[in-house]
C-alpha positions in Angstrom: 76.9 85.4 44.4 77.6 85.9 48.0 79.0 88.9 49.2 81.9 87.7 50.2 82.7 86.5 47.0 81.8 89.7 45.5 83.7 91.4 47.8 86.7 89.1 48.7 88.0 88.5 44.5 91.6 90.0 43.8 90.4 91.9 41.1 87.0 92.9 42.7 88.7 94.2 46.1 91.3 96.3 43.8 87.9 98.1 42.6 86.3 98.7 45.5 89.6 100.0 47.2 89.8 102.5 44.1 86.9 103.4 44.2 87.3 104.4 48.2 86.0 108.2 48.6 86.0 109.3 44.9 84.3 108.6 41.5 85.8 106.9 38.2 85.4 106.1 35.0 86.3 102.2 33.7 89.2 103.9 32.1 90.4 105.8 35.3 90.3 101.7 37.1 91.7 100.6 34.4 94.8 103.0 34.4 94.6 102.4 38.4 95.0 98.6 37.6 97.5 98.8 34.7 98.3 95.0 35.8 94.2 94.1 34.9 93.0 93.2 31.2 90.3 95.8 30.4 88.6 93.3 29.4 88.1 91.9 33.1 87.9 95.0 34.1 84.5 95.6 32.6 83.6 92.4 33.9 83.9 92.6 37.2 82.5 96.3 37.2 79.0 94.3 35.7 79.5 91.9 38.8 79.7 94.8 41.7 77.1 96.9 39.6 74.6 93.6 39.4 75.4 93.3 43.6 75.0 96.5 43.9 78.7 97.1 45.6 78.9 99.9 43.3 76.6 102.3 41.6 76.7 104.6 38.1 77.4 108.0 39.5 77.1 109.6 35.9 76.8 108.5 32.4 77.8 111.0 29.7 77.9 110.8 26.0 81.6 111.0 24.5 82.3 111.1 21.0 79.1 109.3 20.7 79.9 106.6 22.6 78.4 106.3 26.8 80.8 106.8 29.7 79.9 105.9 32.9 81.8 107.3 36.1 81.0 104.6 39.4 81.3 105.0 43.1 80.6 103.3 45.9 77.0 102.4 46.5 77.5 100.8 49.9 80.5 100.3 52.0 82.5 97.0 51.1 82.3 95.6 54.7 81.5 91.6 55.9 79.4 91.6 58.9 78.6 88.8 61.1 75.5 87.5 58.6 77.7 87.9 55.6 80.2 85.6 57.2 77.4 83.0 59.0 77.7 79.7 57.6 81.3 80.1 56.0 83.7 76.9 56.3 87.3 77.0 58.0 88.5 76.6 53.9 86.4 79.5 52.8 87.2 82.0 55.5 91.1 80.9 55.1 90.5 81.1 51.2 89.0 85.1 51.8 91.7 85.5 54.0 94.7 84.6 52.0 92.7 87.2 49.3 92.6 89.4 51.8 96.2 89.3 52.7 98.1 89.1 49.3 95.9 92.5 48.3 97.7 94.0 51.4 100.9 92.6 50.6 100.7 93.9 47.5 99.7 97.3 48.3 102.6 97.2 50.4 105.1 95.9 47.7 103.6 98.8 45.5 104.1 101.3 48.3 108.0 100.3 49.1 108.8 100.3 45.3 107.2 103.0 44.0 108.7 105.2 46.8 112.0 104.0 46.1 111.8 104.2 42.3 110.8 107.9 42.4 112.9 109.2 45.7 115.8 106.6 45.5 115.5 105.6 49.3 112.7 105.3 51.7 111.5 107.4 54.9 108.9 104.8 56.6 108.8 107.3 59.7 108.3 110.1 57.0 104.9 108.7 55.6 103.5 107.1 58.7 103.8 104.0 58.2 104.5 101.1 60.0 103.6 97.7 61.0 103.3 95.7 64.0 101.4 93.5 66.4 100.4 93.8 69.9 99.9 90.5 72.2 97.6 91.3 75.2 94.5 90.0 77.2 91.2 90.9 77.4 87.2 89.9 77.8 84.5 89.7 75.3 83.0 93.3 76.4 86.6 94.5 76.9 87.2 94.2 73.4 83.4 95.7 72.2 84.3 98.8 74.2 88.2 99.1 72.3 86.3 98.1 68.6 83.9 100.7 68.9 86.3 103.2 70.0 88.8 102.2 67.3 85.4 102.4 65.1 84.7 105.8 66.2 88.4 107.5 65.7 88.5 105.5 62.3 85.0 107.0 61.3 86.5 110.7 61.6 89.3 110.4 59.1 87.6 108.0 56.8 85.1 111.2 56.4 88.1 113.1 55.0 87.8 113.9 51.4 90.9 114.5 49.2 92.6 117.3 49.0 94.7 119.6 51.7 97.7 117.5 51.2 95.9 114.4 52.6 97.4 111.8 51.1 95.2 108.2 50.3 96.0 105.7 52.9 95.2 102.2 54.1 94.6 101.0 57.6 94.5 97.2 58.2 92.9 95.5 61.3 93.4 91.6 62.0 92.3 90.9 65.2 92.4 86.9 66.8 92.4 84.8 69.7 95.8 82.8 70.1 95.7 79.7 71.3 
């Protein structure tokens, strides 16, 4: 399977995304998926084990039966060789993936912060969304990726804890014609 399509599956991406920074047990992504049968949860945990996306942090016995706890085993990121070769259809296909899981993390966000505080304070919890039109070379943008990189790499270090709060940070980046 390429890693795209390892990577890039609804159910897959949810995973990995839970999976971000901590370790869990098939129950824990199943109670962070509540929408996912069990049943496909197990299978697509088989599916990033076997592409080694994900690794068995611990397996314990309880009540006589083996839990395994996962986490990460390599960083779900696409670079340039993962993506050679692709078609228009299949990048658009990974990209409309791509999309609806932020559009649903979104969704879940904005109702679930309505449903438990009866209004919403977008300013409050840092969020926000926007786009920014502007000019600029080959090397130009190198340089700004690599210093976006860089100030992305200090807070993705953060563990939980000290009222950090779990947070998502999307990048789409495009020439217009």
């Amino acid at each position: 399977m390429k890693k795209a399509d390892l990577i890039l599956h609804p159910v897959r991406f949810r995973i990995l995304q839970a999976l971000a920074g901590e370790t869990l047990t098939t129950q824990e992504v199943a109670d962070r998926l509540p929408d996912v049968p069990k049943s496909s949860i197990y299978r697509h945990l088989k599916l990033l084990l076997e592409g080694e996306m994900i690794a068995v942090a611990e397996a314990r016995l309880v009540n006589g039966i083996q839990e395994k706890t996962y986490e990460l085993a390599q960083r779900p990121y696409l670079n340039a060789d993962d993506m050679a070769n692709l078609s228009a259809a299949e990048h658009t296909q990974f990209f409309t993936t791509y999309l609806m899981n932020v559009l649903r993390e979104f969704s879940d966000y904005l109702e679930s912060t309505e449903a438990e505080t009866g209004s919403l304070d977008l300013q409050a919890d840092r969020v926000g969304y926007t786009e920014a039109v502007f000019y600029a070379t080959p090397e130009e943008m190198d340089a700004w990726g690599a210093e976006l990189n860089a100030a992305l790499a200090k807070v993705a270090a953060n563990g939980p804890g000290n009222g950090r709060v779990k947070r998502s940070f999307a990048f789409i980046s495009h020439p217009l014609k």
